[in-house]
C-alpha positions in Angstrom: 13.3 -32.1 -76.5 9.9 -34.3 -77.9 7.2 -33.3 -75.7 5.5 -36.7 -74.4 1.7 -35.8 -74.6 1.2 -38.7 -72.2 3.6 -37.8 -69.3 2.8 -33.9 -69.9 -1.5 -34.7 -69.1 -0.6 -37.1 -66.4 2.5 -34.1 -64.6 -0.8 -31.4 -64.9 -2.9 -33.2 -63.2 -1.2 -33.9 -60.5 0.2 -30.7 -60.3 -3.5 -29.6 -59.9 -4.5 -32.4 -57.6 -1.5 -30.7 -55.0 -3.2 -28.0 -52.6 -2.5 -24.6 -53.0 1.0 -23.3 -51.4 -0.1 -21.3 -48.3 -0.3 -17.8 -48.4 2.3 -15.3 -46.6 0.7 -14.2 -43.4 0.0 -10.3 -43.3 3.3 -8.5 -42.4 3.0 -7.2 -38.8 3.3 -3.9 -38.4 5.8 -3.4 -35.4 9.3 -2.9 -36.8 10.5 -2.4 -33.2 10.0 -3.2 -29.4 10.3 -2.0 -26.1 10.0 -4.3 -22.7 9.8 -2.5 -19.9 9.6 -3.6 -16.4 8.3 -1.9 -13.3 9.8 -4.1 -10.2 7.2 -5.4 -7.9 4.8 -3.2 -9.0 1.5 -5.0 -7.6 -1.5 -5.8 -10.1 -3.6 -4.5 -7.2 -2.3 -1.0 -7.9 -2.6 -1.1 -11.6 -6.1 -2.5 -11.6 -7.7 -0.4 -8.5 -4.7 2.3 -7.3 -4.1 3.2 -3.9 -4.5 0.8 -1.2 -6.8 1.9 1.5 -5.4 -0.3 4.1 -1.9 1.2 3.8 -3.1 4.9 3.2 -4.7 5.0 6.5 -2.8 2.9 8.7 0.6 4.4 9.0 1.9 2.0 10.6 1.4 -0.9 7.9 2.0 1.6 5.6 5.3 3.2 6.8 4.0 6.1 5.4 5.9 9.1 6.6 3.6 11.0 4.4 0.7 12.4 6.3 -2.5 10.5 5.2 -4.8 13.6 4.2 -1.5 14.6 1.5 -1.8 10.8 0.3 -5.4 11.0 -0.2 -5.6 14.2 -1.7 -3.2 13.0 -4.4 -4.1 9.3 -4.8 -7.3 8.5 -3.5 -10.8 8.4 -5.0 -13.6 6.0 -3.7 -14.3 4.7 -7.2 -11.4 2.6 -8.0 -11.3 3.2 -11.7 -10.5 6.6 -11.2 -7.8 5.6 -8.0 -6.1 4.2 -10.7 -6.4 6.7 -13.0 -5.0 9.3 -10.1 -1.9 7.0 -9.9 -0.7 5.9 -12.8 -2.3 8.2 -15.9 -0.5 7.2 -18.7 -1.2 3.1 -18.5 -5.4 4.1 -17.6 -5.3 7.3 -20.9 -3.1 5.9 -23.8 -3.0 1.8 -22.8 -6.4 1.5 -21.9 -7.9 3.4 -25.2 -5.0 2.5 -27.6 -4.2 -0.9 -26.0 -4.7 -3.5 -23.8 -4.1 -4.5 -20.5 -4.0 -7.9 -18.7 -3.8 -9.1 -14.7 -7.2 -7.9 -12.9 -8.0 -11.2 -11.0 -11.6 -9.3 -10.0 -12.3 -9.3 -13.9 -11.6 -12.4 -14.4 -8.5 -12.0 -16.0 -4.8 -13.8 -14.5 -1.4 -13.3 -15.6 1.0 -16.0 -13.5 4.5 -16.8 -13.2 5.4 -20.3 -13.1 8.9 -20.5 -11.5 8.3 -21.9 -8.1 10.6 -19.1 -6.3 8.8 -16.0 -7.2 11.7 -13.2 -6.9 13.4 -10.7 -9.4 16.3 -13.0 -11.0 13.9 -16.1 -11.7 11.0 -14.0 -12.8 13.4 -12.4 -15.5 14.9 -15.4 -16.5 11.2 -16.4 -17.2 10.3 -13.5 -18.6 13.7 -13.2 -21.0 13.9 -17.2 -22.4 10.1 -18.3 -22.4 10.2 -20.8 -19.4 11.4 -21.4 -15.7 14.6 -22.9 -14.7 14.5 -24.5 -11.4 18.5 -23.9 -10.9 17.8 -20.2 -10.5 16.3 -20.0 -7.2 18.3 -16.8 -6.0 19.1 -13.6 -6.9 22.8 -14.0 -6.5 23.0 -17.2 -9.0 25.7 -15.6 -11.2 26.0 -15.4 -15.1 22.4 -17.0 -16.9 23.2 -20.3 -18.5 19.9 -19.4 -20.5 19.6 -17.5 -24.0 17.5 -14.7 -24.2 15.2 -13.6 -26.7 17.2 -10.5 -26.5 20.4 -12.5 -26.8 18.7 -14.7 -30.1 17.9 -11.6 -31.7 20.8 -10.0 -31.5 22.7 -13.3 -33.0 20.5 -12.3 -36.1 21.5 -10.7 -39.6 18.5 -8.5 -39.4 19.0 -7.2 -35.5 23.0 -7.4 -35.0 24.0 -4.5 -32.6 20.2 -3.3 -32.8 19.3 -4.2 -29.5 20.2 -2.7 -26.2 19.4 -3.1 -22.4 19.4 -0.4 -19.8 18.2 -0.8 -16.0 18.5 0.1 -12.2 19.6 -3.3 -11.2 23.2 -4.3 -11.3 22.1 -7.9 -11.4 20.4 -7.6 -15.2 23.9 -7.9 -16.3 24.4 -11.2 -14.9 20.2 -11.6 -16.5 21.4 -11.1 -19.3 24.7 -12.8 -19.2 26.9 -9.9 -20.8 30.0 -11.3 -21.3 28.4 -14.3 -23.9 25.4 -12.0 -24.9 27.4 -9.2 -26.5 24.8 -7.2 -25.4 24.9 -3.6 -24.6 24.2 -3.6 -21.0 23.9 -0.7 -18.9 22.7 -1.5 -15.5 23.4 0.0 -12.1 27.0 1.7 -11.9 27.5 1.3 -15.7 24.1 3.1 -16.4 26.0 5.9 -16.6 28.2 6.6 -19.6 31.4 7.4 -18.5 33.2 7.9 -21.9 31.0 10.9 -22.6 33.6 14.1 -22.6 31.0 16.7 -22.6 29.7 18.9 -20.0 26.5 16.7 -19.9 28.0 13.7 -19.7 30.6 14.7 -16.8 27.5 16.5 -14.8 26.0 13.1 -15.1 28.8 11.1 -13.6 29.6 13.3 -10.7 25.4 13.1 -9.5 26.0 9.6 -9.8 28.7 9.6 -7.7 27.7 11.5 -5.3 24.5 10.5 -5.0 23.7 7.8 -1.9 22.5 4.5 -3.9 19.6 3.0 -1.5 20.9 -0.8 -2.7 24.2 -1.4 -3.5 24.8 0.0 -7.0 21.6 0.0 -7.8 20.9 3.4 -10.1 17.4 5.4 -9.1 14.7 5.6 -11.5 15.4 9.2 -12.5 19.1 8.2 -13.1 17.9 6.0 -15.7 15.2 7.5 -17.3 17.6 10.5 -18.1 20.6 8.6 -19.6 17.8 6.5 -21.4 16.3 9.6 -23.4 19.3 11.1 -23.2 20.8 7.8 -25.5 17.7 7.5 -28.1 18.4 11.1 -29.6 21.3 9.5 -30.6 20.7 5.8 -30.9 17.8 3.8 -32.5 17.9 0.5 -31.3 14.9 -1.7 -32.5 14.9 -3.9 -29.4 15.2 -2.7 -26.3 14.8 -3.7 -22.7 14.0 -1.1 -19.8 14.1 -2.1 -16.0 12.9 0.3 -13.2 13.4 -0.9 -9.9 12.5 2.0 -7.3 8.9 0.4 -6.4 10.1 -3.2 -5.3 13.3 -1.3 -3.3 10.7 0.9 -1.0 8.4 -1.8 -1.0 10.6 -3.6 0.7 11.5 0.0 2.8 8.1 -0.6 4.2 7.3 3.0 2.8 3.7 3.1 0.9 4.4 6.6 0.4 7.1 6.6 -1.6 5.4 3.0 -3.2 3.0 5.5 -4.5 5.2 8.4 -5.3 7.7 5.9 -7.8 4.8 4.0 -9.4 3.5 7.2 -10.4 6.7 8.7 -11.6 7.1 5.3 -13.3 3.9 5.6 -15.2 4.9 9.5 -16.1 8.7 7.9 -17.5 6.9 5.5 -20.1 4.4 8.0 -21.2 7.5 10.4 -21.7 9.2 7.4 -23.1 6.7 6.6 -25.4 6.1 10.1 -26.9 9.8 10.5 -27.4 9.5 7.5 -29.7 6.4 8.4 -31.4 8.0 11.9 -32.0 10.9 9.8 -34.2 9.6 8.5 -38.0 11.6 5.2 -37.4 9.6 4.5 -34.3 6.0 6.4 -35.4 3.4 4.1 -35.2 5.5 1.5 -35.8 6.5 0.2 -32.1 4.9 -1.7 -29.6 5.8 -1.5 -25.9 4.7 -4.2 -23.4 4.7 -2.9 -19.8 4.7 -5.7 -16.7 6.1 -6.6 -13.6 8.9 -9.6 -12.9 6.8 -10.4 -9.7 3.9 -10.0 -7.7 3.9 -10.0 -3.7 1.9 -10.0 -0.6 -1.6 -8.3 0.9 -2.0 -7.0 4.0 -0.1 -4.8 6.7 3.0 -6.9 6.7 3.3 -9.4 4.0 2.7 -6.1 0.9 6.5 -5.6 1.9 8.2 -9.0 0.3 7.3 -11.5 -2.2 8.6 -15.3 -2.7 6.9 -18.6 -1.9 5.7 -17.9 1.6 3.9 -15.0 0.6 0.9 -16.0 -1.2 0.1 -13.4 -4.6 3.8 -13.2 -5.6 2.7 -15.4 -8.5 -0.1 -12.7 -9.8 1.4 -10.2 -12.4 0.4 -8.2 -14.9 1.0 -7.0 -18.3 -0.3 -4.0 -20.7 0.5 -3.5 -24.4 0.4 -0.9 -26.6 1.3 -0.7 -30.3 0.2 -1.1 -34.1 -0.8 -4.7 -33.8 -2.8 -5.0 -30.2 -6.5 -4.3 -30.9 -7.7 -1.3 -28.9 -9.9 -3.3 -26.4 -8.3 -1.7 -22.9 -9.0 -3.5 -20.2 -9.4 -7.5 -20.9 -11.8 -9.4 -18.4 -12.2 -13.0 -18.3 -9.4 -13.9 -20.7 -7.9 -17.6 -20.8 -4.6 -17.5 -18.3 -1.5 -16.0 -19.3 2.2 -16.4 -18.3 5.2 -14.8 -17.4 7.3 -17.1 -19.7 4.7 -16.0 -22.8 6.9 -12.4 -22.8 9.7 -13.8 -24.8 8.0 -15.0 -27.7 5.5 -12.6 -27.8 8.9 -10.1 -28.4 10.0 -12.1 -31.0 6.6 -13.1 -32.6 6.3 -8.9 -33.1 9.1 -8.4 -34.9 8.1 -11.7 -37.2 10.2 -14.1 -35.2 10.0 -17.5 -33.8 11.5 -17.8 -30.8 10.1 -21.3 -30.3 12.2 -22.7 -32.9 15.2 -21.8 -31.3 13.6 -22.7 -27.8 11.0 -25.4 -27.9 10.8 -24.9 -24.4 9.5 -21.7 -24.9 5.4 -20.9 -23.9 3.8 -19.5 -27.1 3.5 -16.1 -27.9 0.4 -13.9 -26.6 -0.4 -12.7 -30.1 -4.1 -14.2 -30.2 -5.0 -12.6 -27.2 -4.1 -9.3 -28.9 -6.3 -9.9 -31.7 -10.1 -8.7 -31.7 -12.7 -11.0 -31.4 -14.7 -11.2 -34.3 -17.9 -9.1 -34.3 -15.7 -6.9 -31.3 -16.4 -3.2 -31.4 -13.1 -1.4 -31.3 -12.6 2.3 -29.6 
């Protein structure tokens, strides 16, 4: 074809006058995550360990633990190392290799914003980015809400990659199995009763035989066992884990044993997390983000429950670790973060947008993880 020296000149310029196409964002480095909930876990343990209040008063602790054996294992008059006695893992590898959100006496508030403030609405939250006012018990039935879990699974890339294990039977209703798909192995069907072998038939019968404190709610150990017990085989690259023994013996009235499972849950992520690390698919390339579906009540009556007339059931926390969260440990007067920011923050890791699926959604937390310029990093 003649070449028109005319149109040519005036197609160039133009071409030249049109700004620059945008350049890729940098690849993030997390090829997988894990969420993992501890169940009415209180910020006031994470950020300052063992209450004093309910150590020494037995009676608004419920402690049957005699106080001198508490105190010997959890208390130390500078709270930064009360914390470290009880939970290890979060104050060592989180707070040099990660960060960690929800002290309200630095500054620094993590909220939920459904207006009921118990397990099944703070999951929802947590799971699809936002409140929904019809879920306002924990018997509601089968989630008319997506799930980031749910969304990524419905994805080339994350098809039968992503898995969901915890104590509470009601996660499967959470996580609304039947239209999810999902892998969901939650109170009785924590256990895997297809296995044949010796294991696997050992496993059963302790479940059977063991007496459940709610329902058919599996214990803590029940599931941290079949959980490492399933990733020698299987390699999900999403996956959700929900312990529930602190919110059950919170509600017990026992301090004690508050204690006891908050520490044993701290000692089940750091196991959890070394595992991982000990696999090339998930070495250095997996972030976990640790928090709590609810918050609950101060002082020698109102610690035991959480919901609207308890006033703190709104304060949460949250603590992440993984190869894009700047090392900065414990954040103090950050801006205000949500409960509903967890589901896009999931996706957002893995390169996602969740908010395009679900406008709804609150945004990720992914600027918060970032350093500050001029920050020193550990």
């Amino acid at each position: 074809m003649r070449r028109i020296p005319g149109l040519v000149g005036a197609l160039a310029c133009l071409i030249a006058a049109l700004p620059a196409p945008a350049a890729p964002a940098a690849p993030a480095r997390t090829r997988n995550v894990v969420l993992i909930v501890c169940d009415g876990l209180r910020w006031q343990e994470v950020f300052t360990g063992a209450d004093a209040t309910l150590l020494e008063d037995r009676a608004a602790g419920g402690s049957w633990t005699p106080a001198a054996e508490l105190r010997q294992k959890y208390w130390h008059p500078d709270p930064g190392e009360r914390r470290r006695l009880l939970l290890p893992f979060l104050w060592s590898t989180v707070a040099t290799r990660g960060q960690l959100f929800g002290n309200r006496l630095a500054g620094s508030r993590v909220e939920v914003t459904n207006a009921v403030r118990i397990s099944y609405p703070g999951y929802n939250e947590m799971l699809t980015g936002r409140p929904d006012p019809r879920i306002d018990r924990n018997e509601f039935g089968p989630n008319p809400n997506v799930t980031v879990f749910e969304w990524l699974n419905g994805t080339r890339e994350f098809r039968g990659r992503v898995e969901v294990f915890g104590t509470w039977s009601v996660l499967a209703d959470v996580f609304n199995a039947p239209r999810s798909q999902l892998p969901v192995r939650v109170g009785a069907t924590l256990v895997d009763r297809s296995d044949p072998g010796e294991r696997g038939r050992l496993f059963a019968e302790l479940y059977r035989t063991t007496t459940h404190l709610y329902g058919s709610n599996a214990l803590d150990g029940f599931l941290h066992v079949a959980l490492k017990d399933h990733l020698t085989r299987h390699h999900p690259r999403v996956l959700f884990v929900g312990y529930g023994d602190t919110d059950l013996w919170a509600h017990m009235g026992r301090y004690d044993l508050v204690l006891e499972t908050a520490h044993g849950f701290d000692r089940f992520i750091g196991e959890l997390w070394r595992q991982l690390q000990a696999l090339p698919q998930y070495r250095d390339r997996t972030t976990f983000i640790v928090t709590a579906d609810h918050g609950r009540g101060s002082g020698p009556e109102a610690w035991k429950e959480h919901g609207v007339e308890q006033p703190g059931s709104q304060d949460i926390w949250l603590a992440i670790i993984g190869p894009d969260s700047a090392p900065l440990g414990e954040r103090r007067d950050v801006a205000r973060l949500t409960q509903g920011q967890v589901a896009a923050t999931v996706a957002a890791l893995l390169g996602r947008d969740f908010r395009a699926a679900a406008p709804g959604a609150a945004a990720p937390v992914l600027d918060a993880l970032a350093a500050p310029a001029g920050a020193a990093l550990r």
